[in-house]
DOTOR-58760 format. One record per residue: x, y, z of N, C-alpha, C, O in turn; residue in one letter. Coordinates in steps of 0.1 Angstrom, whole numbers, plus 5000, padded with zeros to 4 digits. Layout:
// residues N
XYZXYZXYZXYZA/...
END
This chain:
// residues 117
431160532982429860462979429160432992429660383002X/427760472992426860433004426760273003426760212992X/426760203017426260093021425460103032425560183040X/424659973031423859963042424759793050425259683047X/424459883062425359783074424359793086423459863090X/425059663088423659603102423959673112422959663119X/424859753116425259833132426359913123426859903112X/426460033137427060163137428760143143429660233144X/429059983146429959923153430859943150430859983139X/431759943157433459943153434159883143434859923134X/433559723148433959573140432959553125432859453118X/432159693124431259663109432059753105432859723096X/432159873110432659993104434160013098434460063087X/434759963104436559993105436459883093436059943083X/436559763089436859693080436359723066436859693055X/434759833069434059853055435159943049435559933037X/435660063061436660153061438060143054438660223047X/438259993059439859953051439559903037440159933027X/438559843037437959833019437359913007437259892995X/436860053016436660123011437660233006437960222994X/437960303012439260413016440360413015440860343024X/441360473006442660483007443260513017442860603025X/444060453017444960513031445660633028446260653017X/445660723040446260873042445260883038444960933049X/444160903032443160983030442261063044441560983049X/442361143047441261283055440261193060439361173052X/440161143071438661163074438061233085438361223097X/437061303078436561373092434961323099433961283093X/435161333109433961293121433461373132433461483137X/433061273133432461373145433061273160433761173157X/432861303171433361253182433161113185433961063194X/432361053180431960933180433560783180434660783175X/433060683188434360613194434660503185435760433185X/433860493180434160423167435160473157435960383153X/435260603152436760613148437960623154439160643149X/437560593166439060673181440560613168441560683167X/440460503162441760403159441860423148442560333144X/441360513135441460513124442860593120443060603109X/443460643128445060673125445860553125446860543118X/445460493132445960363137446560293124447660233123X/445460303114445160233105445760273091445760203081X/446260433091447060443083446260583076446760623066X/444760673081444160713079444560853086445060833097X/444461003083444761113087443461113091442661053084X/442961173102441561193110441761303118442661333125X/440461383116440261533123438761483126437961413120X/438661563141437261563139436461703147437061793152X/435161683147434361823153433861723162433961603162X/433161833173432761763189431561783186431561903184X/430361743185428961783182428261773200427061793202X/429061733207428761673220428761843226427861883233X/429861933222430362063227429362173215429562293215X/428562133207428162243197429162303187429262413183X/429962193184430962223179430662163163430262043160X/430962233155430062153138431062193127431162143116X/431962303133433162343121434462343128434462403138X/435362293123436562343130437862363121438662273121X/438062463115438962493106437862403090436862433084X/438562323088438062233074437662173077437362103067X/437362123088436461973096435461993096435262113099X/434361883093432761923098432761803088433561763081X/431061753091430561653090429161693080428261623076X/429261823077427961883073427261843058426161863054X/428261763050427661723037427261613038426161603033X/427861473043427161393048425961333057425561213057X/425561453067424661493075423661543066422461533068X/424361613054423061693048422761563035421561543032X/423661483028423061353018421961303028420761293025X/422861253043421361193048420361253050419461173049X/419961353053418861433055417961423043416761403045X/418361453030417961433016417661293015416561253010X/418361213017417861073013416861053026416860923028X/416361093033415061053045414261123041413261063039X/414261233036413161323030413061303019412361403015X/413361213009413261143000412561033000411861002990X/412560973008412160853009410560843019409660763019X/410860963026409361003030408761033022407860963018X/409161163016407961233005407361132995406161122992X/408561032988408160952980407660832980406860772972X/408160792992407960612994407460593010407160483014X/407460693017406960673028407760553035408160593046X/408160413032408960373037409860303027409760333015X/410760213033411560133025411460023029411060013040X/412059893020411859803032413859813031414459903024X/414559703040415859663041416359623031417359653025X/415359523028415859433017416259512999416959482990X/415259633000415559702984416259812994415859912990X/416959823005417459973006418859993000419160102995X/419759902999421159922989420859982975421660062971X/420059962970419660032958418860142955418760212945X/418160152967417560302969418960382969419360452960X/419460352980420960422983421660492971422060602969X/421660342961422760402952421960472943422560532935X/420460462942420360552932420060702938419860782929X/420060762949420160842957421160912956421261032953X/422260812959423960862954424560922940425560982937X/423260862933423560912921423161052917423661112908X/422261092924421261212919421961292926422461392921X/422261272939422861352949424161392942424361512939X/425461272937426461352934426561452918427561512914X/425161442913424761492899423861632902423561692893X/423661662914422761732918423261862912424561872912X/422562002906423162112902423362092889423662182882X/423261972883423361952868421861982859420862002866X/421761982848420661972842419961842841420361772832X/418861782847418561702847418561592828418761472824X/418061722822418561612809419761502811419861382808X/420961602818422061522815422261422826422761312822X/422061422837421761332845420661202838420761092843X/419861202828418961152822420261052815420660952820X/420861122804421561082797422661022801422960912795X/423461062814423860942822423460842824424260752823X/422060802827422060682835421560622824421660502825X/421060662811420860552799422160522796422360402796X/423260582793424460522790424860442800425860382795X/424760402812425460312820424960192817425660102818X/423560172813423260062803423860042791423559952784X/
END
């Protein structure tokens, strides 16, 4: 699930991480020092070096969540031009919704979100 967090920090990130995420579960990154400790924590981690031009490395890469964000900024340009902070958690998730429904027939994406009411 997307959230919005005040900083890219270690001390925001890693705890959203332990609340979020099963342990042993895969995570992959990019070189960034913010994950350096997520094995630490009970977490399998691979990552790609984007510092070296490096974007695949066997099964590692960062490229679908690079590419959600990219769709949710150009989303939010095309349509809304901005957002403010305060409604962006819910932009997010309805974003997350389309995004992980994406390739479906829109009817049925329709019919989803009336039944979650």
């Amino acid at each position: 699930m997307t959230h919005v967090v005040p900083n890219a920090q270690r001390d925001t990130l890693l705890p959203l991480i332990e609340r979020s995420v099963e342990k042993g579960t895969l995570i992959n990154s990019d070189e960034n020092r913010v994950y350096k400790n997520v094995k630490k924590l009970g977490y399998r981690h691979s990552t790609v070096r984007h510092n070296l031009h490096q974007y695949v490395r066997g099964t590692t890469h960062t490229n679908k969540i690079e590419g959600f964000w990219a769709q949710f900024k150009n989303s939010v340009r095309g349509t809304h031009k901005s957002i403010s902070r305060k409604h962006m958690q819910k932009y997010l998730v309805e974003f997350e919704f389309r995004f992980n429904l994406r390739g479906q027939a829109s009817s049925s994406m329709f019919d989803r979100l009336i039944q979650a009411f």
